[in-house]
C-alpha positions in Angstrom: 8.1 33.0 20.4 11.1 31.6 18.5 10.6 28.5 16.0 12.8 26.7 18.7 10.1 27.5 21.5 7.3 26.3 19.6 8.6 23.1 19.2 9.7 23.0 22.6 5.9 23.7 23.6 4.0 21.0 20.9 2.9 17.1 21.6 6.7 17.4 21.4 6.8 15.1 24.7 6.3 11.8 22.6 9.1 10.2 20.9 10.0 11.4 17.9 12.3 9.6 15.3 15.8 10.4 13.9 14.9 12.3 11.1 12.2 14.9 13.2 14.9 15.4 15.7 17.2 16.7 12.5 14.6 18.6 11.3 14.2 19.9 15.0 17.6 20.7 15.4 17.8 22.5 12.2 14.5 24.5 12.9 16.4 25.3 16.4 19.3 26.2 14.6 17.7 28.8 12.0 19.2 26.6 9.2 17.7 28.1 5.6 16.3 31.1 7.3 13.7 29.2 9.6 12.2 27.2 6.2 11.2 23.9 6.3 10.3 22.3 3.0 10.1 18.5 2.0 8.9 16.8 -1.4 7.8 13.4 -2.1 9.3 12.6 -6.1 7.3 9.3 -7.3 8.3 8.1 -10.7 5.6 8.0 -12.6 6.0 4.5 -14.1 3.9 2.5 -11.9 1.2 2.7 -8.9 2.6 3.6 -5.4 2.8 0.7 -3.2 2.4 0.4 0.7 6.6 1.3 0.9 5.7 4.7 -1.2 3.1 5.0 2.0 5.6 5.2 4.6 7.6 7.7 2.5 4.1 10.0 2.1 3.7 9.7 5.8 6.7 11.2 6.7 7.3 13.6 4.0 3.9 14.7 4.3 3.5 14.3 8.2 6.9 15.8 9.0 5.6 19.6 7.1 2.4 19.2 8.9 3.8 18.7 12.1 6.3 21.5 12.0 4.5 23.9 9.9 6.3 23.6 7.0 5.3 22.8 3.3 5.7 19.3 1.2 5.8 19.3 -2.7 4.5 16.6 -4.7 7.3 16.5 -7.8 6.9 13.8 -10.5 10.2 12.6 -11.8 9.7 12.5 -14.8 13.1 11.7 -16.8 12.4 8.6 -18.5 9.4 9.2 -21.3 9.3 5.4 -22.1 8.2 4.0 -18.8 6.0 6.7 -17.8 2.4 7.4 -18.4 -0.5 10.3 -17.7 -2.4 6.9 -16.1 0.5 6.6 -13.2 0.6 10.4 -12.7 -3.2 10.6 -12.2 -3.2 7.6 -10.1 -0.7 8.6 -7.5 -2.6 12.2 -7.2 -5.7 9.8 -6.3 -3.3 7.9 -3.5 -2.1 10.6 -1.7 -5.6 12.4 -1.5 -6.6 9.2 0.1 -4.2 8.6 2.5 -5.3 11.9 3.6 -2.5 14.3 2.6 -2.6 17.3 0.1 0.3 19.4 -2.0 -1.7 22.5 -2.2 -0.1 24.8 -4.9 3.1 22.8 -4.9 2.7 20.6 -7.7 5.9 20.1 -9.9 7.9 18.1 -12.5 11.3 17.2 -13.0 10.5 18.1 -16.9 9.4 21.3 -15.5 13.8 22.5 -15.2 14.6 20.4 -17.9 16.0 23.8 -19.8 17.7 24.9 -16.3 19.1 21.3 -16.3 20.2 21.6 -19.9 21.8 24.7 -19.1 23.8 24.0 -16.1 25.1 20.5 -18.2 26.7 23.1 -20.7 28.4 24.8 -18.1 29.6 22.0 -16.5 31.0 21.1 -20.3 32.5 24.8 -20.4 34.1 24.6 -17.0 35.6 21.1 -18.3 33.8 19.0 -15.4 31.9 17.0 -18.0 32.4 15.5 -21.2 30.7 13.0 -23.9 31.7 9.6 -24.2 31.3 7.5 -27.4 31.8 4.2 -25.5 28.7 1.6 -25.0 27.2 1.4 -21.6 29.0 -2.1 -21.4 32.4 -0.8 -21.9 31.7 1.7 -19.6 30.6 -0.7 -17.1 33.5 -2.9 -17.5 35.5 0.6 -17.4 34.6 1.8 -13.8 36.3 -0.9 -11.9 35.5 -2.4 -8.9 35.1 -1.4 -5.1 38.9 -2.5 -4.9 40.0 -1.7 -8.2 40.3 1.5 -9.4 38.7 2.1 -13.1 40.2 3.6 -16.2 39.7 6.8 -18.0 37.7 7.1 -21.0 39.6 7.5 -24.2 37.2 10.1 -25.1 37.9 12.1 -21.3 40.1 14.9 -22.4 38.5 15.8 -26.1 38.1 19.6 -26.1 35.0 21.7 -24.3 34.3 22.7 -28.0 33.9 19.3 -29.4 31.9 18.4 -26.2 30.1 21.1 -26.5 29.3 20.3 -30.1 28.2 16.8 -29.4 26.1 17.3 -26.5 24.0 19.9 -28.8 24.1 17.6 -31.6 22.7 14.7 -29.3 20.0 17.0 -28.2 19.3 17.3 -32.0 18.7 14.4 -32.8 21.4 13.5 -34.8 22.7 10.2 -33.5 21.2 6.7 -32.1 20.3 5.4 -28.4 22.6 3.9 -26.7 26.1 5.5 -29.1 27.0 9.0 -27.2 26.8 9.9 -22.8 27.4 13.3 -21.2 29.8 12.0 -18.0 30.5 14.4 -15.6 34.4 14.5 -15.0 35.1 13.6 -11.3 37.5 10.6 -10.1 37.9 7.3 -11.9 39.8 6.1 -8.6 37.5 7.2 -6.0 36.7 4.5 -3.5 32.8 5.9 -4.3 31.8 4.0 -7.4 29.4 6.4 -7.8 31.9 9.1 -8.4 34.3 7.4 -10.8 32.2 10.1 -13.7 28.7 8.7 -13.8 26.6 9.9 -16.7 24.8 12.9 -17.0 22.4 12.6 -19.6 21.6 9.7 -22.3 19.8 10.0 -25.4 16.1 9.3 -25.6 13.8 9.1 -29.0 10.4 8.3 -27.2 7.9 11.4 -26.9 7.5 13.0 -23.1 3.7 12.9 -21.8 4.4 16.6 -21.0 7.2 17.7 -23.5 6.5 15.7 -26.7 9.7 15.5 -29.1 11.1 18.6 -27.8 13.9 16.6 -26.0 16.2 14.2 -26.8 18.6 13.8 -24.3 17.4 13.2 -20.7 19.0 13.6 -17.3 19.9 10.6 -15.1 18.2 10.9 -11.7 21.3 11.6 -9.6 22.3 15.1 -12.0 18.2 15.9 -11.8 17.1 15.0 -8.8 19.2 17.3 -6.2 19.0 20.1 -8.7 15.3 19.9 -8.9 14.9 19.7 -5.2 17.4 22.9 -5.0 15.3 25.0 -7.9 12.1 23.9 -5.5 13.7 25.1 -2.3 13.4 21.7 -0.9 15.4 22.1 2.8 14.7 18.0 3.6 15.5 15.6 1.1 14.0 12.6 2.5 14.4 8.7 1.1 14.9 5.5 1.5 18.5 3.5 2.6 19.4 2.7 -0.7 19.9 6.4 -1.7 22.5 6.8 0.9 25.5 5.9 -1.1 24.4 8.1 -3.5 24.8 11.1 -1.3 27.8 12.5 -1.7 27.2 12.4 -6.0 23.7 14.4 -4.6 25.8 16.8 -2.7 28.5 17.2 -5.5 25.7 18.0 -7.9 23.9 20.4 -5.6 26.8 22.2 -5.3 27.3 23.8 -8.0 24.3 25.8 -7.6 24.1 26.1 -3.7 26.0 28.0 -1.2 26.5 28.7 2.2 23.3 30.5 2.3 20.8 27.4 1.5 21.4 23.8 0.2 19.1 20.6 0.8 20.2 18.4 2.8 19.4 14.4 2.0 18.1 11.8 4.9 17.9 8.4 4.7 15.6 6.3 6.4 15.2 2.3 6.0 12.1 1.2 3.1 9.3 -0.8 4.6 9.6 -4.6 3.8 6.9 -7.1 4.6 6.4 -10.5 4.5 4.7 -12.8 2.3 5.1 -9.5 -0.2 7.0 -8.2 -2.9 8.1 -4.3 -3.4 9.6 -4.6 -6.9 7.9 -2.6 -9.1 9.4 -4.5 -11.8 7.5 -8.0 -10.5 4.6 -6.3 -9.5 4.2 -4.9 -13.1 4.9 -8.5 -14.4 2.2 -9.8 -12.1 -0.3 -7.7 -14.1 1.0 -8.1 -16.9 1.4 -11.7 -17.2 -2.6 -11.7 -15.9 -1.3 -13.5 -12.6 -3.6 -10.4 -10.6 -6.2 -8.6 -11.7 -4.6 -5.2 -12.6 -2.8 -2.8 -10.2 -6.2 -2.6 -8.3 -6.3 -6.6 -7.3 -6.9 -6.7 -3.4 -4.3 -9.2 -3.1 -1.6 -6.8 -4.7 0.8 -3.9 -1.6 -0.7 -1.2 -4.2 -2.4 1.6 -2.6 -5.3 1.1 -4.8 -5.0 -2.6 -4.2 -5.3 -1.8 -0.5 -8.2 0.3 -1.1 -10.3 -2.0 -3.0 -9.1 -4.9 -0.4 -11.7 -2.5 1.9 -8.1 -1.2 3.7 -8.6 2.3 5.5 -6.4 5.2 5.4 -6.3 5.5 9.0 -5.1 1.9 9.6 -2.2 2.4 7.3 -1.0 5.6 8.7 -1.2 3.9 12.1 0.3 0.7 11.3 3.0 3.0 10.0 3.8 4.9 13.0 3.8 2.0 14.6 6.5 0.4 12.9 8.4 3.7 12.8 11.8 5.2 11.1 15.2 4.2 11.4 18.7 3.5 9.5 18.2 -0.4 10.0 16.6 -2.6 7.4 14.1 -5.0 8.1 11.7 -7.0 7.8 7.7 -6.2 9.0 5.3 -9.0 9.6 2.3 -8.5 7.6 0.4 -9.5 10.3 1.4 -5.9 12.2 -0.6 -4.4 9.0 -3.0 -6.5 9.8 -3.9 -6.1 12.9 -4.0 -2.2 11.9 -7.0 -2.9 10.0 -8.6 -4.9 12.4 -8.4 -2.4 15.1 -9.7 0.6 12.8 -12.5 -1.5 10.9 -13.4 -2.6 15.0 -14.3 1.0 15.7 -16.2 2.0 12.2 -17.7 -1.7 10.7 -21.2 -2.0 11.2 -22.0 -6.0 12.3 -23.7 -7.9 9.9 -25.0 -11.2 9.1 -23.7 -13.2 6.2 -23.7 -16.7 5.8 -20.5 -18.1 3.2 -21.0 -21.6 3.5 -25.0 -22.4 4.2 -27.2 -25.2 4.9 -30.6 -24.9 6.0 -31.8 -24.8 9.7 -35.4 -25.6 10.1 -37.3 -24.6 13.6 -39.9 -27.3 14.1 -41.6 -25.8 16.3 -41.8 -22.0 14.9 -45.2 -20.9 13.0 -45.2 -21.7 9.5 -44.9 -17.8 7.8 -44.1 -16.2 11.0 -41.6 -12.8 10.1 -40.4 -11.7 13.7 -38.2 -8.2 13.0 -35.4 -8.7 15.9 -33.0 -5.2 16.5 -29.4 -6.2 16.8 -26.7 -3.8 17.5 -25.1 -2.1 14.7 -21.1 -1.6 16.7 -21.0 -2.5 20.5 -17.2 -0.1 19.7 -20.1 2.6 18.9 -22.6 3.9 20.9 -23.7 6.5 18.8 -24.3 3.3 15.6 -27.8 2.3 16.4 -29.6 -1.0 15.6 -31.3 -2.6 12.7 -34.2 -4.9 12.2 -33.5 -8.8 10.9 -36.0 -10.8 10.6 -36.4 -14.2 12.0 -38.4 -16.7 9.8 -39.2 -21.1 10.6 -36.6 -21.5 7.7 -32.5 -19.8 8.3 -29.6 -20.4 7.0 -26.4 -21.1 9.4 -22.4 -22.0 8.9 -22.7 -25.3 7.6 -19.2 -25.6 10.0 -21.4 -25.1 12.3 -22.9 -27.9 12.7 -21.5 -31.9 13.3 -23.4 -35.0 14.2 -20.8 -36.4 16.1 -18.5 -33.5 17.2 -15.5 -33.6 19.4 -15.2 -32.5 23.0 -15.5 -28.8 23.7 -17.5 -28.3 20.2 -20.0 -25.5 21.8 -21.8 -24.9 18.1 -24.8 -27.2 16.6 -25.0 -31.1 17.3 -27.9 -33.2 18.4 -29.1 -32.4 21.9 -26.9 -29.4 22.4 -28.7 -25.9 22.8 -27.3 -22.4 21.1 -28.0 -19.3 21.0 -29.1 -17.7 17.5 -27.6 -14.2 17.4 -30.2 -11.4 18.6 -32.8 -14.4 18.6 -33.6 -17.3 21.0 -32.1 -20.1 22.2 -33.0 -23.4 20.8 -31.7 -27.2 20.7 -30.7 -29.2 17.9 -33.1 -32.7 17.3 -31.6 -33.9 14.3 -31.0 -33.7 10.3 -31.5 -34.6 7.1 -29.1 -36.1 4.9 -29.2 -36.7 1.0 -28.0 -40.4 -0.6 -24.1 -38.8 -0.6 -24.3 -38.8 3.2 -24.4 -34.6 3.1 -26.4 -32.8 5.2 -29.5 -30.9 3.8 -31.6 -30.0 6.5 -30.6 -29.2 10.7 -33.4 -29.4 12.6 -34.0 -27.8 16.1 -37.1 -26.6 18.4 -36.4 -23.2 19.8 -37.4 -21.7 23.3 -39.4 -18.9 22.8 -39.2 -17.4 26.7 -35.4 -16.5 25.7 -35.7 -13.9 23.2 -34.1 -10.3 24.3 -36.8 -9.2 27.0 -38.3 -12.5 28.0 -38.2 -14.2 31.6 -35.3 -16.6 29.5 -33.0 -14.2 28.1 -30.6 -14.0 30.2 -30.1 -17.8 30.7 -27.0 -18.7 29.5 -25.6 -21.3 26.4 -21.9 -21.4 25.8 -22.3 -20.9 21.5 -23.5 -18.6 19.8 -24.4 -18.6 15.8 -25.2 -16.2 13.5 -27.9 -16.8 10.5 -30.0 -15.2 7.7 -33.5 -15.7 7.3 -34.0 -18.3 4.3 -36.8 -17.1 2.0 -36.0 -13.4 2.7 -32.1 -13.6 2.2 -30.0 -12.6 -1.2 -27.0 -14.1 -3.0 -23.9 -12.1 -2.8 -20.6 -13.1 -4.3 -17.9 -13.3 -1.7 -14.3 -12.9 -2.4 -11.8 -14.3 0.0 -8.3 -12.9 -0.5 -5.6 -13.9 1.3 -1.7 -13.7 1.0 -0.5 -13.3 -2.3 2.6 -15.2 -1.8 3.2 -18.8 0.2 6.5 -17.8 1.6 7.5 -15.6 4.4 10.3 -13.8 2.1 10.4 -14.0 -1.5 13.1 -12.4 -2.0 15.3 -15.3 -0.2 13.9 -17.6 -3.2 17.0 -16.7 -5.0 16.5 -20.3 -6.8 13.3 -20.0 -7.8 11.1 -17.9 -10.3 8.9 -15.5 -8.1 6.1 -16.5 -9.5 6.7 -19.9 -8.5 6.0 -18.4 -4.8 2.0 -17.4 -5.8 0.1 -18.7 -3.0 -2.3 -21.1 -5.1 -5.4 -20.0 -2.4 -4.7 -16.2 -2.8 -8.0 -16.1 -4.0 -11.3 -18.3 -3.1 -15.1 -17.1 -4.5 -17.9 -18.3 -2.5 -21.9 -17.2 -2.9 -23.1 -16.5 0.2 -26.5 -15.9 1.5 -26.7 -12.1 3.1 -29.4 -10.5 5.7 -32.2 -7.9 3.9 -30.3 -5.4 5.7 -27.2 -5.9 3.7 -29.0 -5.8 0.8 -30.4 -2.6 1.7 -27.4 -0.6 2.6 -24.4 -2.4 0.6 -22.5 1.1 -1.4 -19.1 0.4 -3.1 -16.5 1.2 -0.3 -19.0 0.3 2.7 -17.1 -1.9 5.4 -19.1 -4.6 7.5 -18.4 -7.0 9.8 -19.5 -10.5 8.9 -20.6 -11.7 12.5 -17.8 -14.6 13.2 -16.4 -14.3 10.2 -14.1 -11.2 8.9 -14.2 -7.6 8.0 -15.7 -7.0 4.4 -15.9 -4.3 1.7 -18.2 -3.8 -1.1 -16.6 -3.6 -4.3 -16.4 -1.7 -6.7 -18.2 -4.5 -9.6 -21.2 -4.1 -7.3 -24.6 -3.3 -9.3 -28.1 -2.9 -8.1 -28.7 -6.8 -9.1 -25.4 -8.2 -8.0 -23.7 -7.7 -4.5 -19.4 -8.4 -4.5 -17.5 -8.4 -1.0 -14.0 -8.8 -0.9 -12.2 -10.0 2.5 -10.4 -7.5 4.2 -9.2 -9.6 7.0 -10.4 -12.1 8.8 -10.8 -11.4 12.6 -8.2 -13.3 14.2 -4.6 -14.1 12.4 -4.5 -17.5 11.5 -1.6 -17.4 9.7 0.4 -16.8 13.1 -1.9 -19.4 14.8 -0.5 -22.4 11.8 2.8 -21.5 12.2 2.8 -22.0 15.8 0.9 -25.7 16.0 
């Protein structure tokens, strides 16, 4: 069976995006002898994001799906940004997101001497030169989109002296920022890109893998098609932003490629999402000005951030299929992410009972030191999740929203004369409280029926609310962290006026001790997501120790952004 017919015969029958039906077609075709080989190529100056997600999943996904191979390639061309921390960190994201490289580990430092070598040929073959001239005047030299630029004065100065320079730069003889290699192309073209964009610069600032070996380092657009053609890379696949840098990516490649094989670039549009930002550059100021907590704050589009927000792997590939590939920018509501998490964490969360804002509820008419162990249901989503025991005491603990003295109409929770149901429990009716000289409630009082606990003659009679509660004397503290958005606005990036810090949403971040069932207690790991009954999806973090429990907020369970911006 040709490569063509398998394809033909896979889950092929689903939609597939723009950039699958190239790869299809080229498959189909034979192109690079039947080879298909992608690469994902993260600097390593920062931690991935959720937009470095979408790029995984599809440079990743795309190999898997039609048997081909992906490298992971670190490009690493500028020593003073980059650090082992980043390199080891992204490693640790793409595991996670459940994707591997195998064998195919590389660098961009790895063909610096390759890269070196084919600079000097260019130099020889009089398609590059260096240029004495400060990146300003060079700047200022290129033009504009309807202007054509000017020639360096320094253009036409002999391959020898070039030649000369170039190794004397390498050397170490001369300062940052005085001497470029250029490559020699068009100074008219209507591609900006072309009128001869530098080559290499010079760099004094030890490599994490190369030390003081090197002192001039490529530009991304001379290393990056090279390195994908010394890797044998047949898909070069990236964001929108790269597209008008294709034809310098192609020029490049050229002058090692043939007929025979060449990569071939694709563009697809970067993920954008609301009440976020993407910059690298802001992200790093966030930690840096000690606005988050480090790369890993929950509130922060940081894989790791994600991760520690109690975010699942599978919820992120999904939301990202869902949201798909194409050649138009836009932007994604966070609440599509969202609702990803929600509908994973549904499936996998075991239900729990946690209580974030509480006030007592005393049962009058319950034994005094009674411990009834009730089973609740562990995932109603899950058949195969079991139960646990909670135990019902005289003295709980409920939602102190829960309760009003004088509530409105259609208010089906805790008031005077009103029954409830008590989670797992029995139903039982509210006869009063007790408030302090402020006016605050201390104590809610209620009797409870004991015929309508699960199995009684009364269990099946109905109440329209239903609360959930933890036992009083036998419940723990547990510090709660409610993250929400980490910016107020819908786009920060339309703030042109304003400093983007100015945007921080100034509730981003609430910390509550709440009072948590034994079972919790019992079974609360770093990493382990719950349900808080009526509440949200949780996750332990990682700062929990045997004596002190930390959840963080994954998402609540319904949107309520969406809901305020509708009333």
């Amino acid at each position: 069976m040709t490569e063509a017919e398998k394809i033909d015969n896979t889950e092929e029958k689903k939609s597939v995006n723009f950039i699958e039906e190239i790869v299809r077609a080229d498959l189909a075709a034979g192109k690079n002898g039947g080879r298909l080989n992608t690469r994902f190529p993260p600097e390593p100056n920062g931690y991935l994001h959720i937009g470095h997600a979408k790029a995984i999943c599809i440079d990743f996904g795309i190999a898997e799906r039609y048997g081909g191979t992906c490298n992971l390639r670190f490009d690493d061309t500028n020593p003073v940004k980059e650090d082992v921390e980043y390199v080891d960190a992204i490693k640790e994201d793409i595991h996670w997101l459940g994707f591997d490289w195998g064998d195919r580990l590389y660098y961009a430092s790895d063909y610096f001497p390759k890269l070196f070598d084919l600079a000097v040929r260019m130099i020889k073959e009089g398609k590059a030169y260096v240029d004495e001239q400060t990146s300003e005047e060079i700047a200022a030299q290129k033009g504009t989109p309807t202007r054509p630029g000017t020639e360096s004065p320094y253009r036409n100065r002999p391959v020898e002296e070039n030649l000369d320079l170039f190794m004397r730069m390498n050397a170490g003889e001369f300062d940052e920022g005085t001497l470029t290699l250029r490559a020699k192309i068009d100074m008219a073209s209507p591609n900006m890109h072309f009128r001869d964009p530098i080559m290499y610069r010079i760099i004094k600032h030890p490599h994490h893998r190369t030390g003081t070996k090197w002192n001039v380092y490529p530009m991304y657009d001379f290393a990056h098609g090279q390195s994908d053609y010394f890797e044998g890379v047949t898909h070069s696949i990236c964001t929108l932003e790269f597209e008008v840098h294709r034809p310098l990516y192609e020029y490049f490649v050229k002058e090692l490629a043939d007929e025979s094989y060449c990569p071939r670039q694709i563009e697809f549009n970067r993920l954008n999402l609301t009440y976020t930002v993407m910059s690298k550059r802001k992200l790093l100021q966030l930690v840096k000005e000690g606005l988050v907590s480090g790369w890993d704050d929950p509130r922060m589009p940081t894989i790791c951030g994600l991760r520690r927000r109690g975010y699942t792997p599978a919820s992120i590939r999904n939301f990202i299929d869902r949201i798909g590939y194409t050649k138009f920018e836009a932007l994604i509501n966070v609440s599509l992410l969202e609702h990803s998490v929600r509908e994973d964490l549904n499936k996998i969360a075991p239900r729990v009972a946690a209580v974030l804002n509480p006030v007592k509820l005393v049962i009058t008419n319950y034994p005094e030191g009674k411990v009834e162990n009730l089973v609740t249901e562990n995932n109603p989503e899950d058949p195969e999740a079991g139960t646990h025991e909670i135990p019902f005491t005289r003295e709980l603990y409920i939602e102190r929203e829960d309760f009003m003295e004088n509530p409105p109409k259609k208010f089906f929770r805790m008031t005077p004369g009103q029954e409830v149901r008590l989670k797992s429990a029995y139903i039982v009716k509210c006869t009063g409280c007790k408030k302090n000289d402020a006016g605050e409630v201390e104590e809610i009082y209620c009797e409870y029926d004991p015929d309508t606990r699960s199995g009684m003659p009364g269990s099946m009679r109905k109440v329209k609310g239903t609360l959930h509660w933890v036992p009083a004397a036998l419940s723990k503290d547990a510090e709660v962290r409610l993250y929400d958005r980490l910016f107020s606005v819908e786009n920060p990036a339309e703030e042109k006026e304003r400093d983007f810090r100015e945007l921080l949403n100034p509730d981003s971040l609430k910390v509550v001790t709440a009072k948590i069932e034994p079972y919790l207690v019992e079974t609360a790991a770093a990493g382990n997501h719950y349900q808080f009954q009526r509440i949200g999806y949780f996750c332990v973090d990682p700062d929990t120790t045997s004596s002190h429990i930390v959840f963080n907020r994954t998402v609540s369970l319904k949107d309520s952004w969406e809901k305020a911006k509708t009333k």
